[in-house]
C-alpha positions in Angstrom: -64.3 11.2 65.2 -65.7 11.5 68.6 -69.2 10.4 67.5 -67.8 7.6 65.8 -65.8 6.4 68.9 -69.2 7.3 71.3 -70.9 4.7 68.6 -68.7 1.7 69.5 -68.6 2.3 73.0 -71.3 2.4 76.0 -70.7 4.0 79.4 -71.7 1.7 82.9 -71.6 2.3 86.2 -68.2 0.5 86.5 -66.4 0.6 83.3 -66.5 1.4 79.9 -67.4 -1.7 77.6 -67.0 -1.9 73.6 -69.9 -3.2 71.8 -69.1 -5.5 69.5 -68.9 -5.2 65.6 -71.1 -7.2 63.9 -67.9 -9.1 62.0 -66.4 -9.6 66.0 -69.9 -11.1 66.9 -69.9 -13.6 63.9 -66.1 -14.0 64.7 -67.0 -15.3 68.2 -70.2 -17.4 67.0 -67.7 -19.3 64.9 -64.9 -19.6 67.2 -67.1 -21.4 69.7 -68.5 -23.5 67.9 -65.2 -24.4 66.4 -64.0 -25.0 69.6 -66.7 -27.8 70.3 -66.5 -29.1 66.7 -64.2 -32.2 65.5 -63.0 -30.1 62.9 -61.2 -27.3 63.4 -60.1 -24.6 61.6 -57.4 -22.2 62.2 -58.3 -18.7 63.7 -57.3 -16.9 60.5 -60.1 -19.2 58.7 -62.7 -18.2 60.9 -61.9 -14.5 60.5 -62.5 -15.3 56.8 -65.5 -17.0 57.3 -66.3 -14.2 60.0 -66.1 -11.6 57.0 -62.5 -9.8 57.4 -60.7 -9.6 54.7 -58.1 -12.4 53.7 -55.2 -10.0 53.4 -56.1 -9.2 57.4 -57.7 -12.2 58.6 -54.2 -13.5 59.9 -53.8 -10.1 62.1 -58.2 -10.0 63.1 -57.6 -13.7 64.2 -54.9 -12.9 66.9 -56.7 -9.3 67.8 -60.0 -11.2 68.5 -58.6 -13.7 70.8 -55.8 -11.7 72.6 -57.3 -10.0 76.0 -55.2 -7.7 76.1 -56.1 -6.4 72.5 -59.9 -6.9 72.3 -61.0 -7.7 75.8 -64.6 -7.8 74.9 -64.2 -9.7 72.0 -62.5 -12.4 74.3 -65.0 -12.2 77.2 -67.9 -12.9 74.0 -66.6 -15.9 73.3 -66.1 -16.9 77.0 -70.0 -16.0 77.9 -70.6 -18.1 74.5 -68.0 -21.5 75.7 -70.4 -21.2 79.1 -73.9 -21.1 77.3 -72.7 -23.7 75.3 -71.9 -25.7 78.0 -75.1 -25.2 79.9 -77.3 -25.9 77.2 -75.6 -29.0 76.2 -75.3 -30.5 80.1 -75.7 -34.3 80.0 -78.0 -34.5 83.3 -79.8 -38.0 84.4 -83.1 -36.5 83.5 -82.1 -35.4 80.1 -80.4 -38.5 79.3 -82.9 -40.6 80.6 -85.7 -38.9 78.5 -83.5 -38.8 74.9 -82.7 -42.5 75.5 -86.4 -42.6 76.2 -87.3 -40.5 73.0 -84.9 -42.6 70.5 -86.0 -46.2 71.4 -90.0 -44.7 70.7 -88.5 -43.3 67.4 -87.0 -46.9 66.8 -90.2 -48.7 67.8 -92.4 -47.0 64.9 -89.9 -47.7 62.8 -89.9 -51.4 63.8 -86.2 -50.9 65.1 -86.9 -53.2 67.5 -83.1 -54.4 68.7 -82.1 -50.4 68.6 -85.7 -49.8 70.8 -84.7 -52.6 73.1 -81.3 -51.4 73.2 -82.6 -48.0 73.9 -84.6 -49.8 77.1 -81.6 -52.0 78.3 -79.2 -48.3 78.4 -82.1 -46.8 80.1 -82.4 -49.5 82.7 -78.6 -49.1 83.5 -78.8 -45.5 84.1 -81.6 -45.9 86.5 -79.6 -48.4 88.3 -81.4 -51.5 86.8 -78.7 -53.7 85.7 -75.4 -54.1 88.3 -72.2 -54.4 85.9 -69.5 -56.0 88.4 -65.8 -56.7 86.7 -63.6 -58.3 88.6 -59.9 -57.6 88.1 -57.4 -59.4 89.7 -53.8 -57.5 89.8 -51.7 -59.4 92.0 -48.1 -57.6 92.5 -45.3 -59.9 93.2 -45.9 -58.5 96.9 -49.3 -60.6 96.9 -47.4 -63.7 96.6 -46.0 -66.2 99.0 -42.6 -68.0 98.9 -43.6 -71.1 97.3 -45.4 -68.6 94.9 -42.9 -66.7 94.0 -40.5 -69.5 93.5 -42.9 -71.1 91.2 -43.0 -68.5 89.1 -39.6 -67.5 88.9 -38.9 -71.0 87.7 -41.6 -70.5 85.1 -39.9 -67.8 83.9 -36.3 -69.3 84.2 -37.6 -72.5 81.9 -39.0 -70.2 79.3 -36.4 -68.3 78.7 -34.0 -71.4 79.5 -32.1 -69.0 82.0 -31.8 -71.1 85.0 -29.2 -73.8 85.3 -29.7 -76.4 88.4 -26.9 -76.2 91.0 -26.2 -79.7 91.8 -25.1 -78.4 95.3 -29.2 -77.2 96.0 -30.8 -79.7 98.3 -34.2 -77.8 97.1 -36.8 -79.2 94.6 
């Protein structure tokens, strides 16, 4: 027993970490990149697909993502979400060179509208092209008197709510 238990675990200065099974590995692997996917799947799938057996892939689901359980199961899949994100970082310079590397694809392909396109997105990212949209919210505060009143009889005629008080000496 004890050589089995010295077999999954690995002494440090600091603590005492598990090594990982090879099934908690692939268990990880897929549960990253299920969490970047548009499809997901349940954690019970991808302990199937991970290699537990169905009748336990239910219980090796909830162990594998439960830090209090499997801790260095947990912290796996943490280190993978962060590599993941690293290597996938949108920077200026990496989107300036795909956009670069498409619209040459396009162009030997005689693409020449997706190429162009290609040239028009890169120009905008290095600051080219100057979008300007103007929107215009005005509040009831921005409005004067004469304004307001204008509007309110807008409304009041639409809806026919307004009746004229012959009394009102106003327009």
């Amino acid at each position: 027993m004890f050589k089995m238990w010295k077999m999954y675990m690995r002494k440090t200065k600091e603590k005492e970490i598990k090594v990982l099974t090879d099934l908690e590995k692939k268990f990880a692997e897929l549960f990253v990149e299920n969490f970047f996917s548009q499809d997901t799947k349940t954690n019970t799938e991808l302990a199937k697909l991970a290699g537990y057996a169905p009748e336990s892939a239910y219980q090796r689901g909830y162990e594998n993502t439960t830090y209090k359980i499997k801790p260095h199961v947990v912290q796996r899949i943490e280190e993978l979400k962060e590599d993941f994100r690293i290597r996938n970082q949108i920077t200026p310079d990496k989107h300036m060179a795909r956009l670069n590397q498409l619209g040459r694809k396009a162009e030997t392909k005689d693409m020449f509208g997706v190429a162009v396109n290609a040239e028009v997105y890169r120009g905008k990212m290095a600051g080219y092209y100057v979008e300007k949209k103007l929107i215009a919210n005005q509040t009831i505060d921005d409005l004067s008197e004469e304004q307001l009143e204008e509007k309110l009889k807008k409304i009041g005629e639409q809806y026919d709510l307004l009746e004229r008080n012959p009394n009102d000496k106003r327009k």
